[in-house]
C-alpha positions as CSV (number, residue, x, y, z in Angstrom):
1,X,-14.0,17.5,-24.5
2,X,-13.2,20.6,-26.7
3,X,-10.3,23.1,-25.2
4,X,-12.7,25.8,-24.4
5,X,-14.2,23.3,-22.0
6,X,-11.2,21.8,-20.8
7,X,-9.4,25.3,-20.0
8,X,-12.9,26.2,-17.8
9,X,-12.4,23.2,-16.2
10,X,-8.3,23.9,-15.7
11,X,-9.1,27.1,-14.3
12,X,-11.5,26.1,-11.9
13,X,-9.8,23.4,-10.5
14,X,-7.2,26.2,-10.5
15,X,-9.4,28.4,-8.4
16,X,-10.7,25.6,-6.0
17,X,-6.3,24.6,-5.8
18,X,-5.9,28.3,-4.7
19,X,-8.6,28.8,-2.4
20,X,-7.7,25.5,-0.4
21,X,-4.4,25.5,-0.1
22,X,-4.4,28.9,1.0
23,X,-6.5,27.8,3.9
24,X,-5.3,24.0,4.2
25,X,-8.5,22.6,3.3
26,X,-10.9,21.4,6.3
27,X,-10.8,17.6,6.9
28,X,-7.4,18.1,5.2
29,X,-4.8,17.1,7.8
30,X,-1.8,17.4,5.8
31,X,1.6,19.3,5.4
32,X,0.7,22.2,2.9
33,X,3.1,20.8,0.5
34,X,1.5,18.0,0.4
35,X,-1.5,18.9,0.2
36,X,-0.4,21.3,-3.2
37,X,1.2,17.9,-4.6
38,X,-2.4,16.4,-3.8
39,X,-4.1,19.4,-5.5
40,X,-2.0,19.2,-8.4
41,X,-2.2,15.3,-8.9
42,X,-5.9,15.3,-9.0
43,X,-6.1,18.4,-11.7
44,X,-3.6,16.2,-13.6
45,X,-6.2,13.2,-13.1
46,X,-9.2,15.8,-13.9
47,X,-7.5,16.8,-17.3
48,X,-6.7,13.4,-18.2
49,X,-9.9,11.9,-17.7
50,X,-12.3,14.2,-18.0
51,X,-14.8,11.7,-18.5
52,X,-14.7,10.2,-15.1
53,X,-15.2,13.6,-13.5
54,X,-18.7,14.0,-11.9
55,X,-19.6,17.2,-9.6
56,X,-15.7,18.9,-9.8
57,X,-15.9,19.9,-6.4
58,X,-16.1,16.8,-4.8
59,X,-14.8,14.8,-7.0
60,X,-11.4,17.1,-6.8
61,X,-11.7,16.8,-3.4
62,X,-11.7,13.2,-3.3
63,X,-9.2,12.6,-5.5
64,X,-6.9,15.1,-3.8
65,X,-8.0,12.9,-0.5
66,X,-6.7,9.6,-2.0
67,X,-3.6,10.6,-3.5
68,X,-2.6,12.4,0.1
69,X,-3.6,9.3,1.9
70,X,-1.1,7.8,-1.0
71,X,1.3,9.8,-0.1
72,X,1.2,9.6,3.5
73,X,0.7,5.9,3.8
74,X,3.7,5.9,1.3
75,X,5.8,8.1,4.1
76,X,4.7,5.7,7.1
77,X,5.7,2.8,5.5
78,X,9.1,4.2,4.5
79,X,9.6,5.5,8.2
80,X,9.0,1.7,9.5
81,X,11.4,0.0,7.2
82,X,14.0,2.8,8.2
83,X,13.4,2.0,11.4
84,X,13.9,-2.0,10.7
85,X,16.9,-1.4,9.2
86,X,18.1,0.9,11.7
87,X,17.5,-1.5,14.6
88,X,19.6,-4.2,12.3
89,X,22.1,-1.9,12.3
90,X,22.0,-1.1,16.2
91,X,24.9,0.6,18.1
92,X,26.5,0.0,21.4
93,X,25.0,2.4,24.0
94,X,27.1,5.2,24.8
95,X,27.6,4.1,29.0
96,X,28.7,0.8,26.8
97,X,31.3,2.9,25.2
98,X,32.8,4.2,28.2
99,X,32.9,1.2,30.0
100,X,34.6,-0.6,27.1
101,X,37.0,2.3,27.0
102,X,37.6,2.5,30.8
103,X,38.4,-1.2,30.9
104,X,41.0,-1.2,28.6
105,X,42.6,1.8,29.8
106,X,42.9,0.3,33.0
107,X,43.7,-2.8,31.3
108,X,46.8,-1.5,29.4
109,X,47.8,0.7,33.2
110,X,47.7,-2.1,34.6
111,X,49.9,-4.1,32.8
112,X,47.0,-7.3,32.6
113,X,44.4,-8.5,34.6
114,X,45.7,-9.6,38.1
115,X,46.8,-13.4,38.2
């Protein structure tokens, strides 16, 4: 691909980026960041391997699709193992606390547990 085609194909991936993120593209169902992260991944891809690139549209689309369902997989899973770890890591209840706290206060009043 020579650069005069290559910078018609940068700026209309350009112009489709704009128009859809400006809108948050239809069957899109993403955070607009990540949806411009998508956007920009797949122009990356585009200008990389031009070769593979069919009807721009759809195939920007499509790519911008996969890397988003990348991403977002990517998030989901990262949100579960938090959540495995966290549950390792659990804490006591906070009526737990208070119980544990009121017992030995009236522990140490007390003098000891009655015999």
């Amino acid at each position: 691909m020579d650069d005069a085609s290559m910078r018609r194909l940068l700026e209309h991936a350009f112009e489709l980026h704009l128009g859809t993120s400006t809108r948050s593209a239809r069957g899109f169902p993403y955070p607009r960041a990540s949806n411009e992260d998508a956007w920009q991944e797949a122009c990356l891809a585009a200008l990389l391997h031009p070769e593979r690139v069919g009807e721009l549209d759809s195939w920007l689309a499509e790519s911008a699709r996969g890397v988003a369902d990348h991403a977002l997989h990517g998030e989901r899973d990262r949100r579960e193992r938090e959540k495995r770890t966290a549950r390792a890591e659990a804490q006591p209840s906070a009526i737990d606390v208070i119980v544990g706290h009121e017992l030995l206060a009236f522990t140490l009043f007390c003098g000891g547990c009655p015999k």
